[in-house]
N, C-alpha and C positions, 0 to 999 in steps of 0.2 A: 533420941534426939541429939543433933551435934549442931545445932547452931551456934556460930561463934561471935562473941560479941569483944571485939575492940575498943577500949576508953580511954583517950586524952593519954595515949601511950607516943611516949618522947625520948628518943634516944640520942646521945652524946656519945662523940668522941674526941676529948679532951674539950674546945670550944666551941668544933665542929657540930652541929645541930642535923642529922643525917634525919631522924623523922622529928616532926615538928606537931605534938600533940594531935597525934591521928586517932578519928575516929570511923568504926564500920563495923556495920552488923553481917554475916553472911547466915542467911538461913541453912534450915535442915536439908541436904541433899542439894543445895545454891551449889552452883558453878560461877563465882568471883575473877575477874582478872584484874591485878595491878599493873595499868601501865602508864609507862614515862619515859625520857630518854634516860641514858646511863647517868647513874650517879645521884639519882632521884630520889632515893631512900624507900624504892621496891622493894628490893632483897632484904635488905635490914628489915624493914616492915615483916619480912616473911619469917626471916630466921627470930625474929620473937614472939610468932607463935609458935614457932617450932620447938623454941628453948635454948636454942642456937645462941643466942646473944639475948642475954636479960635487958629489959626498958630501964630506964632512969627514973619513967615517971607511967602513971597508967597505971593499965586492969586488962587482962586476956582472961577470959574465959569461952569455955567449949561445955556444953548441954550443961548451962547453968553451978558447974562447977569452974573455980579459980586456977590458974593453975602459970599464973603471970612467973612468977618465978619455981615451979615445980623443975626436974629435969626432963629431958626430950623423953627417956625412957617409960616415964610414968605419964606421960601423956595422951597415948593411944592415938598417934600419928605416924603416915609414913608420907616420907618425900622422896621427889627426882630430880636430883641435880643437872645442874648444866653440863658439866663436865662426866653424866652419868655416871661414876663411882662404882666400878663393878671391879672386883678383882680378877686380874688377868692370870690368877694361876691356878684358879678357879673353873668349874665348868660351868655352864649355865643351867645346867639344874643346882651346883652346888651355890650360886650366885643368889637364885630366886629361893634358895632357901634356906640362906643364911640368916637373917630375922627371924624365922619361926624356928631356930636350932637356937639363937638366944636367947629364946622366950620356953625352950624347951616343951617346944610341940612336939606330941608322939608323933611317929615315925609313919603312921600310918595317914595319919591327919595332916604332916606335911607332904606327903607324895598327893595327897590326893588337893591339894593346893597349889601344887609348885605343876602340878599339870593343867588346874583349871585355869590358870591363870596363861600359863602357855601358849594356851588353846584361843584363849581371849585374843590373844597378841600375835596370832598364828608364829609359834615358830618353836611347836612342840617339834620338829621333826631335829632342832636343834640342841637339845639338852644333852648333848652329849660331847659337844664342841665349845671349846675355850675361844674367847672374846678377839684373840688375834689373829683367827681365823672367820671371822664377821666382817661386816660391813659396817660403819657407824651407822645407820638406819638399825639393824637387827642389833645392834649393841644398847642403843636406845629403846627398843622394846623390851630389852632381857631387865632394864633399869626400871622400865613402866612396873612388868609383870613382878615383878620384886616386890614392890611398893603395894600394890594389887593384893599379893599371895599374904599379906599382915592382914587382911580385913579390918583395917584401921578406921575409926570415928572419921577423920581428915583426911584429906589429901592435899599436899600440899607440892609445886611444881615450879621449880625457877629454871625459867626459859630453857626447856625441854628440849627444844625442835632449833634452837639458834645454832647449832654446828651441824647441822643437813644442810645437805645442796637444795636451791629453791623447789625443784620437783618433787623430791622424798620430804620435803619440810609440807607441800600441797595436799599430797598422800597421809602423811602421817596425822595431820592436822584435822584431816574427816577422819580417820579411822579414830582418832583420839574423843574426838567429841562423843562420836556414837557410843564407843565404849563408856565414856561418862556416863550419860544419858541412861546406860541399863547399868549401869554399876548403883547410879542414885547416890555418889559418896558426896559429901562437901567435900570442894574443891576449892581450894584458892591458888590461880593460878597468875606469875608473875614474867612479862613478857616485853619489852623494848616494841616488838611488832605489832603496829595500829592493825593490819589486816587480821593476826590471828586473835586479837582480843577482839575484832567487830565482831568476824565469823563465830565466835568459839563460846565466848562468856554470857552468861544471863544477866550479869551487867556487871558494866566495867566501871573500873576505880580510878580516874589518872589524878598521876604525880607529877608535882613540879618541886626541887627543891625542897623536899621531905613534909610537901603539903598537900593534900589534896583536893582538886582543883573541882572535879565534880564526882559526883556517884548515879550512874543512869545506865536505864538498858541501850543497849548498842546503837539503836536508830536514835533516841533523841540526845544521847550524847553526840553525834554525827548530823542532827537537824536543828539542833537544837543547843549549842554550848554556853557552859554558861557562864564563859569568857575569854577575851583573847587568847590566851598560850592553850587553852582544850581547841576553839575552832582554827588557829593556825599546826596546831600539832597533829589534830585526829582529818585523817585524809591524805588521799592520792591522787594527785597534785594536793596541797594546801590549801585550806580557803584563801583568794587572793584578798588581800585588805588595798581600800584606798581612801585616803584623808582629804577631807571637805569643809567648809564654812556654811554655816548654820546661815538660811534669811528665809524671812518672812515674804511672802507675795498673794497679796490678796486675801491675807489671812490665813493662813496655811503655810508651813515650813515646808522648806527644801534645801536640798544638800549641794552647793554650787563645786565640783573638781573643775577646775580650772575653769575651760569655757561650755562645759557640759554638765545638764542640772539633774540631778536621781530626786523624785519626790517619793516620801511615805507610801505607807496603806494607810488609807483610812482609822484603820487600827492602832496604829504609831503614831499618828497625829498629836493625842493629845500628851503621851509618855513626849515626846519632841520638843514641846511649845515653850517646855520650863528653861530649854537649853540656852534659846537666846541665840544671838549672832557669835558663836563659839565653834572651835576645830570641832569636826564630831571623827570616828570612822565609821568605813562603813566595810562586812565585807561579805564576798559572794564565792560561792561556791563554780569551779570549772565548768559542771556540766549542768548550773543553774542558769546558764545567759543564752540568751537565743540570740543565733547568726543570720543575716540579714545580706544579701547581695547587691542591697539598692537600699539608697538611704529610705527614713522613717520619720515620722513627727517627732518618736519617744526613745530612738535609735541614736547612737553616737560613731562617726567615724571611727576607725579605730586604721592600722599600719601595723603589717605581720612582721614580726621580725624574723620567729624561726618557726618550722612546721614539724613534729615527729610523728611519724606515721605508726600507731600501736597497733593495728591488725584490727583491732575491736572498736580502735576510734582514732580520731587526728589529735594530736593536742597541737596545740598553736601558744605562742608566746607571742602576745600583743599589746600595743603601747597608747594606754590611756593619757592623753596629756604627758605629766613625770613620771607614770607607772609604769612598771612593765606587768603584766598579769596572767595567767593560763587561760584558755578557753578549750574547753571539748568539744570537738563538732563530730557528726556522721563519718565515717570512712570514705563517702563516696562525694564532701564535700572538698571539690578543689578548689586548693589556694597556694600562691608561691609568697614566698617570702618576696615582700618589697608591696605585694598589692595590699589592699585597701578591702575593708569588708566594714558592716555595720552591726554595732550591739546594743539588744536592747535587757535590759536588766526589770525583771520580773518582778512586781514590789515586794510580794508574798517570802521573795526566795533570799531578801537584803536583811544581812544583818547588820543590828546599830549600835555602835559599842563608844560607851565612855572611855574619851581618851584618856581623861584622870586617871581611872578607878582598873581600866580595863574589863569591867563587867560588861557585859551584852544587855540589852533591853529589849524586853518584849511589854506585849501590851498586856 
């Protein structure tokens, strides 16, 4: 068993507060992603299970043993750096087997390691070639299969894939997962990119400012946030947010934006009623809003400003009242910048967020 358990672990540098009493469980063979934008207290989070940097405050443990402040070595861990860490006067056999020569594995038990591992990462044909004759893509795998060839409790991975070009980063990204997937290692993997933490982790962990903001598998932290900086940060485009005044009509709340009214579901009716005549927001997702070529009873004008044409969809930038907002539509729906279309907004798909608090509400 390697499940890792995290407690009320808080790290300082000098006044700077970098993790802010983090808690998180990763089970036995979990695939974990930490994400946030830079500066977040991802990395730092990571390097103190690593042993990298001791906590100020807390409790790390791995398969029910402590080991908060043990060192790296005695903790049956291996990691892959960002900057991948291989030595360049090295070959990459002597690279991928550099670990089990400190750990003085027989000679026979690392060849037959430093090959399986190889194999894994297809790029046994390469062990004989030094790193500055690579590509960074196969410099990155010789880093993976390193880590791989310890047969370590953990795995632990800080933004892996961020110095590949976008296509070897798409590439690398599948082939990474699946190898997870049959490896079965805990994984905690630490990442700046929303798409590789949606696609990749069994659920992900985002950071704000050395806190963490939700803990959820990938669809309902993306359906589901459970508050502003998760639903404006996770997504491509962003959720659009737009601000309203709370009123009553006929017994039933609605959200007045300027001169166009968004009512509830049913559902949120009664989560809503406590609010009163107060700012609320609201916010929707790009390719949550249906396009409309002719007004609607439940439809709002709306006035394109810009069009970008992605191949797989249009995005449009359109101006509610004061907002400006995304909308996704069909590739094949035309529209120029300057005309007029109508949206109508799905109640299912509205999320209703305390302006105060920044929490989201559901029913």
């Amino acid at each position: 068993m390697a499940e890792i358990r995290i407690e009320n672990v808080t790290k300082r540098f000098g006044n700077f507060v970098a993790v802010d009493d983090a808690t998180l469980t990763v089970a036995d063979k979990e695939f974990v992603v930490l994400l946030g934008p830079s500066g977040c207290g991802k990395t730092t989070l990571l390097r103190a299970v690593a042993g990298l940097g001791m906590p100020d405050d807390g409790r790390i443990t791995i398969g029910g043993r402590d080991l908060t402040y043990l060192p790296p070595r005695e903790r049956n861990i291996s990691m892959v750096f960002q900057s991948y860490a291989i030595f360049p006067h090295m070959t990459v056999y002597d690279n991928i087997a550099f670990g089990l020569k400190m750990r003085k594995v027989n000679v026979n038990e690392t060849k037959r390691r430093v090959h399986q591992s190889a194999e894994l990462l297809h790029i046994e044909q390469l062990l004989d070639r030094y790193p500055s004759k690579m590509s960074g893509g196969q410099r990155q795998r010789v880093a993976v299969a390193r880590a791989i060839a310890m047969q370590a409790q953990v795995l632990l991975m800080d933004e892996p894939l961020s110095n590949l070009d976008a296509l070897l980063r798409l590439e690398m990204r599948a082939e990474l997962k699946q190898l997870l997937n049959e490896l079965e290692v805990t994984t905690i993997y630490v990442t700046h990119d929303q798409i590789e933490a949606l696609s990749m982790g069994d659920r992900i962990a985002v950071m704000k400012a050395g806190v963490i903001q939700q803990i959820d598998h990938p669809t309902t932290v993306y359906d589901k946030p459970a508050n502003e900086f998760v639903a404006g940060f996770i997504g491509n485009p962003p959720m659009n947010f737009m601000s309203g005044t709370m009123h009553r009509n006929n017994g039933q709340v609605e959200l007045r934006i300027g001169q166009f009214t968004v009512c509830p579901s049913y559902e949120m009716q009664p989560v809503l009623k406590s609010y009163g005549d107060q700012q609320m927001l609201i916010g929707i997702r790009a390719e949550n809003m249906e396009t409309l070529r002719t007004p609607a009873a439940d439809a709002v004008e709306v006035s394109v400003q810009v069009v970008e044409p992605l191949g797989s969809q249009n995005l449009l930038t359109v101006r509610v009242g004061e907002d400006l907002i995304k909308v996704a539509t069909h590739p094949t729906f035309a529209v120029e910048p300057g005309g007029n279309l109508w949206l109508r907004f799905p109640a299912d798909k509205i999320r209703w967020i305390d302006r105060d608090s920044g929490r989201v509400l559901y029913p």
